[in-house]
N, C-alpha and C positions, 0 to 999 in steps of 0.2 A: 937326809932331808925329808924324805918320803913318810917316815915315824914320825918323825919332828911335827911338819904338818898335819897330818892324821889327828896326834895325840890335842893338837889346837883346836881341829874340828871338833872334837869331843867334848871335849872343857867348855868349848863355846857354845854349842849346841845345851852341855846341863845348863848353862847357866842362864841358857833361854829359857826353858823349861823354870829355869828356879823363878825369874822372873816375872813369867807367865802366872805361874800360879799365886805368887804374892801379891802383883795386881788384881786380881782376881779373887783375893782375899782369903786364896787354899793352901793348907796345910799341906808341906811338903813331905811328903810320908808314901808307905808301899814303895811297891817294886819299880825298878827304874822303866817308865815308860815307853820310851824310844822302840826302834827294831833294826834290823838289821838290814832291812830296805834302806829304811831313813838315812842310816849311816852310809850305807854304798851312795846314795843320793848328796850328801853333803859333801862326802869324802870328792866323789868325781868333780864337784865344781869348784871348789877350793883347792885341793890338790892340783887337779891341770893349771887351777890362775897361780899358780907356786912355780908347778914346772915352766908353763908360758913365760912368768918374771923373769926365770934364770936360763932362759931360752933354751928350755929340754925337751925333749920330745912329748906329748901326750902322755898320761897313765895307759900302761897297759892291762888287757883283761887280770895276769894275773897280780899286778900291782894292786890294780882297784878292789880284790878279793883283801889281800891283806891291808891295805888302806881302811876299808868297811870294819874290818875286825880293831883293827886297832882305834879307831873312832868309834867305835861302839864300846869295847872295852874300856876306855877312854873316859868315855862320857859316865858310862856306868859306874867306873869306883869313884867319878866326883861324885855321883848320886849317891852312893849307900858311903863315903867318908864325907860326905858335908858338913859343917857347922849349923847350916841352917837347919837341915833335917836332924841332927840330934838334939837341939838347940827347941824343935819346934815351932820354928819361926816361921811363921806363914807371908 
């Protein structure tokens, strides 16, 4: 479940970013902008309202290291596989 979540945080985090910038009427191009703060940051708040739901304990320090990574990795191949960024579409 821990992957599962994670890999949601990521997807949902690019696709902020995709949105962001199409508002804003930019091209979504370069490198995937996120870091690997960001992703510990999203991971930990999302994740624990996962485990909280199904009444599991907290994330722990080293769940949240692999949480972070897989939410960062996550986000980033929707970044550099997107339609929108091959597409051009701002």
């Amino acid at each position: 479940m821990l992957a599962d979540a994670s890999r949601d945080v990521g997807k949902a985090w690019a696709r902020t970013w995709f949105d962001d910038l199409r508002r804003d009427g930019r091209l979504v191009s370069g490198g995937w902008p996120g870091t690997i703060s960001e992703a510990r940051g999203r991971a930990r708040i999302q994740v624990d309202a996962a485990l909280t739901r199904h009444a599991m304990a907290p994330i722990t320090r080293g769940e949240l290291a692999e949480a972070a990574r897989v939410t960062y990795d996550s986000a980033k191949a929707l970044w550099f596989g997107s339609k929108v960024r091959d597409e051009g579409i701002g």
